[in-house]
C-alpha positions in Angstrom: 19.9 -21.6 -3.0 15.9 -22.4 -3.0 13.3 -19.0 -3.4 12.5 -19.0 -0.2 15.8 -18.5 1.5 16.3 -15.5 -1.4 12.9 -14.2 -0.4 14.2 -14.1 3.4 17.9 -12.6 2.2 16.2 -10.0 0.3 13.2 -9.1 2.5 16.0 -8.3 5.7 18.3 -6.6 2.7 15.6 -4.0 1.7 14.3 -3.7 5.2 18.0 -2.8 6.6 18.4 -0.4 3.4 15.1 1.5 4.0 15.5 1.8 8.1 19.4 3.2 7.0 17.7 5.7 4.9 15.4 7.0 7.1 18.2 7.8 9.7 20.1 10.4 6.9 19.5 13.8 7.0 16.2 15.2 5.7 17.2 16.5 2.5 18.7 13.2 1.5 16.1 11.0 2.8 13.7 11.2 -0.3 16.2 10.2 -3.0 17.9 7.4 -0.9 14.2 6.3 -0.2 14.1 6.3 -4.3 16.8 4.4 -4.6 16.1 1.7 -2.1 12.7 1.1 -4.0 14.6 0.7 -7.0 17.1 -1.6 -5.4 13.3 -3.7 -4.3 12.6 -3.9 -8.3 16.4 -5.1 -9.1 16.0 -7.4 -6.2 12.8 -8.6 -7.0 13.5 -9.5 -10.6 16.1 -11.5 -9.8 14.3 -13.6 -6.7 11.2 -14.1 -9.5 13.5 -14.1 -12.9 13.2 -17.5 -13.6 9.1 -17.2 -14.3 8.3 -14.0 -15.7 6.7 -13.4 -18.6 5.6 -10.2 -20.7 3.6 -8.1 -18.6 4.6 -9.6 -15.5 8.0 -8.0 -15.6 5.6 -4.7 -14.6 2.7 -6.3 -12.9 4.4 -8.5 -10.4 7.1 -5.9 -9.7 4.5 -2.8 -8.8 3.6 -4.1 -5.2 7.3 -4.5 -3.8 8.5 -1.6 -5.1 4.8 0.6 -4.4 5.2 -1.2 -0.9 8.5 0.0 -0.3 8.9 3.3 -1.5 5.3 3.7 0.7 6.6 2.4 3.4 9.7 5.1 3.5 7.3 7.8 3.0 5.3 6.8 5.6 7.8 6.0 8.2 9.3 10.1 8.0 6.2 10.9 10.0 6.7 8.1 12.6 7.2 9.7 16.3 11.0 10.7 17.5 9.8 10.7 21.1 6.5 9.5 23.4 6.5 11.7 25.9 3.5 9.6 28.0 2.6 6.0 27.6 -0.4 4.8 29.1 -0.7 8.0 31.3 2.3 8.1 32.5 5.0 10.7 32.0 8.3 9.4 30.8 12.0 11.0 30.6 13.6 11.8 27.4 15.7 9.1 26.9 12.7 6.9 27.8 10.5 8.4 25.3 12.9 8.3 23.0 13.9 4.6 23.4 10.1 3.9 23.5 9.9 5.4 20.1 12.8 3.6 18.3 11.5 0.5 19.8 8.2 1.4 17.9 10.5 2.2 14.6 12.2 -1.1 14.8 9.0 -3.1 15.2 7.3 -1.0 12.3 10.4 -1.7 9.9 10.1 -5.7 11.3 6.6 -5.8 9.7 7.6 -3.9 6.5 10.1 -6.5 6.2 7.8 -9.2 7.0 5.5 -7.6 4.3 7.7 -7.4 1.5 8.8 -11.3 2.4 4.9 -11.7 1.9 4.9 -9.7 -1.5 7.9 -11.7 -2.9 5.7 -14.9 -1.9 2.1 -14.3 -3.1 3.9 -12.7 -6.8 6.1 -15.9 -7.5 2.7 -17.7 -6.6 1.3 -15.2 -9.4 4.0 -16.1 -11.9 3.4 -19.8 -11.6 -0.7 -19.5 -11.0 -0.6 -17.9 -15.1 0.5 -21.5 -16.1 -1.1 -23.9 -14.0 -3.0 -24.2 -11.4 -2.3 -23.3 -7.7 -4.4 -23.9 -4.3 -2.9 -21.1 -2.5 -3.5 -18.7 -5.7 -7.0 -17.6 -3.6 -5.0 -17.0 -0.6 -2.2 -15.2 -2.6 -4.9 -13.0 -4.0 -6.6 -12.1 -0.5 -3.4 -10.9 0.7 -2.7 -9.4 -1.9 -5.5 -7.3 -1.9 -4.8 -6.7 1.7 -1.3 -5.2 1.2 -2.5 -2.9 -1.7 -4.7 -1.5 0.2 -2.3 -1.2 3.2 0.0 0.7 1.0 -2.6 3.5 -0.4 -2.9 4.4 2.8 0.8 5.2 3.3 0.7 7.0 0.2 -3.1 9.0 0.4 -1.8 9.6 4.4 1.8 11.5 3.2 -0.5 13.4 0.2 -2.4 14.7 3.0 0.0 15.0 5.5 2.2 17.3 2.9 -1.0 20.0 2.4 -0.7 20.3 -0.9 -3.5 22.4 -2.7 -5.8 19.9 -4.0 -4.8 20.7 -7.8 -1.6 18.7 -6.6 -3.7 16.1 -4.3 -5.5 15.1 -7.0 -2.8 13.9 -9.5 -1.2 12.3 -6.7 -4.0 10.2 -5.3 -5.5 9.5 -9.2 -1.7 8.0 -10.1 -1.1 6.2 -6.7 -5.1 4.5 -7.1 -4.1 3.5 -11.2 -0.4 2.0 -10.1 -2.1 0.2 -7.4 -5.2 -1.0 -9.6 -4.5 -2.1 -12.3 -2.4 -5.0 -11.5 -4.7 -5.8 -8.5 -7.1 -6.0 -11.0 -5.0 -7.7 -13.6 -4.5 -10.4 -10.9 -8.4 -11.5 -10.6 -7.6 -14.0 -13.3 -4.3 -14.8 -14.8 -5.1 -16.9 -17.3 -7.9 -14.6 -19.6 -7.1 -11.7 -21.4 -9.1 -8.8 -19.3 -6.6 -6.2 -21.1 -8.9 -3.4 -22.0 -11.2 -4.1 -19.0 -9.1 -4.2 -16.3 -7.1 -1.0 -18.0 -10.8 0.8 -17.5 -11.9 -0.1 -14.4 -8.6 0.8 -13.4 -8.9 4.4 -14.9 -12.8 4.9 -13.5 -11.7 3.9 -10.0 -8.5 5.7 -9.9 -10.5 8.8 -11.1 -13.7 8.2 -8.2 -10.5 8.2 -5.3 -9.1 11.3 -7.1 -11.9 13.4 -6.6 -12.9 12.5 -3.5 -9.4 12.9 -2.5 -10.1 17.2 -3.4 -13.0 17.2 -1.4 -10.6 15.6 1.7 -8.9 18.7 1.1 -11.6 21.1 1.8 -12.1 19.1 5.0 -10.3 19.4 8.4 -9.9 15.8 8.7 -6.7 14.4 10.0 -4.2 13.2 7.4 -4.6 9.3 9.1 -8.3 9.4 8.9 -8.3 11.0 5.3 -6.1 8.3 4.0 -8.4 6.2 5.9 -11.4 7.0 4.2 -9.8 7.0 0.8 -8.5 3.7 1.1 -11.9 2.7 2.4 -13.2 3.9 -1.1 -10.6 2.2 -2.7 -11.6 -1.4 -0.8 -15.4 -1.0 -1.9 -14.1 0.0 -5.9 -11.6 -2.7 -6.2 -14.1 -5.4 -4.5 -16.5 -4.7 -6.2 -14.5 -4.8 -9.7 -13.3 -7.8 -8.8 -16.4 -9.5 -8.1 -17.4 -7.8 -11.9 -14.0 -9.3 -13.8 -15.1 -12.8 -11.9 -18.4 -12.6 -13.0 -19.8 -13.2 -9.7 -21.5 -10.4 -7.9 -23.1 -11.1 -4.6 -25.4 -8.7 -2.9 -24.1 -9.4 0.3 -20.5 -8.3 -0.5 -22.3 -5.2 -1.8 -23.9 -4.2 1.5 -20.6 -5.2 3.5 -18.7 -3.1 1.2 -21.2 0.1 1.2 -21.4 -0.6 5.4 -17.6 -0.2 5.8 -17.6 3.3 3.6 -20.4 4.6 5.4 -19.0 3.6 8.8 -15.2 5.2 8.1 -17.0 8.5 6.6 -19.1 8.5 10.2 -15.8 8.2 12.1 -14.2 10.9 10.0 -17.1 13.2 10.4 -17.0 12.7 14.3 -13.3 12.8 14.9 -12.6 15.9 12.8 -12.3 19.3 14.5 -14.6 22.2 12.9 -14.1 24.9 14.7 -10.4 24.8 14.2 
């Protein structure tokens, strides 16, 4: 059997797994949501075993199973029911058929996504020994799929309203998981150890605090996840660009625009007089 027809088998496995969890009752959903994640690492080593090496066995496994376990989280606060589409009013059983159609397509894409993850990390594994076209691709999503899963997690941090003594911790070890080995992956082949392991640290620590102040703001949980993973693709391009050595001005300004322009949306979408 070739990787790619594992990556497919295990993408629909883990995809069934997690949409069977999320149908349990509520106080089991968390742990089985836990245990499918796991299943993702167990899963994952095995599709990849072949070219791991030292660190990898963490680094390349942190997406998948961050992905997944994000994912579940997430999908608990997808709607049970839409009770109007496009201004019209629909029965129950059509709002309710409406809204498993939407769960089915959302659980498609996770699927899709983790078939995605399992591709750009074996193209990670082989990129640290030789050279490979599609390792700038790889990387690009790759960036885009970390950043799509910090804002399940920073949206369900939110969502929970937790004091922001809780918030903080939270957002500060979901922003480290999530970059250091985006970080790491800037360039597989030099030794940024201690580098990446600070920039890491001082990013994860900028999203942390800004993820208190969210708390003392009536935003809504989407938009504050929104804006923190806007923080979070401004720090980790501009790292990146710092680890490579090659900073353009440009990227600066695009990066500082896209901040500025989320925080505007937040500030005019959120409620103030309660």
């Amino acid at each position: 059997m070739d990787k790619r027809t594992k990556f497919i088998i295990v993408s629909i496995i883990i995809a069934i797994a997690l949409w069977l969890s999320t149908m349990a009752q509520v106080d089991y959903r968390f742990g089985l949501i836990l245990a499918v994640s796991a299943v993702t690492y167990i899963l994952s080593v095995w599709v990849l075993f072949d070219d791991l090496k030292g660190i990898e066995w963490i680094t390349l496994m942190i997406l998948p199973v961050a992905f997944t376990l994000g994912s579940g989280l997430f999908s608990n606060f997808l709607p049970t029911a839409f009770p109007g589409f496009l201004g019209l009013s629909l029965s129950i059983e059509m709002a309710q058929l409406l809204a498993g159609v939407f769960r089915a397509i959302y659980f498609i894409f996770f699927g899709l996504g983790i078939y995605g993850i399992l591709l750009i990390e074996n193209i990670f594994s082989v990129a640290s020994i030789r050279t490979i076209q599609l390792f700038r691709a790889a990387r690009s999503v790759n960036f885009i799929l970390t950043l799509v899963t910090s804002l399940f997690f920073f949206t369900v941090a939110l969502s929970l309203k937790l004091a922001f003594w809780w918030v903080i911790p939270i957002s500060f070890l979901v922003s480290f998981v999530l970059a250091y080995p985006s970080l790491w992956s800037v360039d597989l082949k030099n030794n940024f150890g201690p580098e990446v392991l600070r920039y890491a640290i001082s990013s994860s620590w900028v999203i942390a605090i800004t993820s208190g102040v969210l708390c003392f703001w009536p935003v809504k949980p989407f938009m504050g996840g929104l804006i923190l993973t806007s923080g979070l693709y401004a720090l980790f391009g501009i790292l990146e660009q710092r680890l490579s050595s090659r900073v353009y001005l440009e990227s600066l300004y695009e990066y500082g625009v896209t901040v500025l322009i989320i925080l505007v949306v937040g500030f005019l979408t959120t409620s103030w007089i309660g």
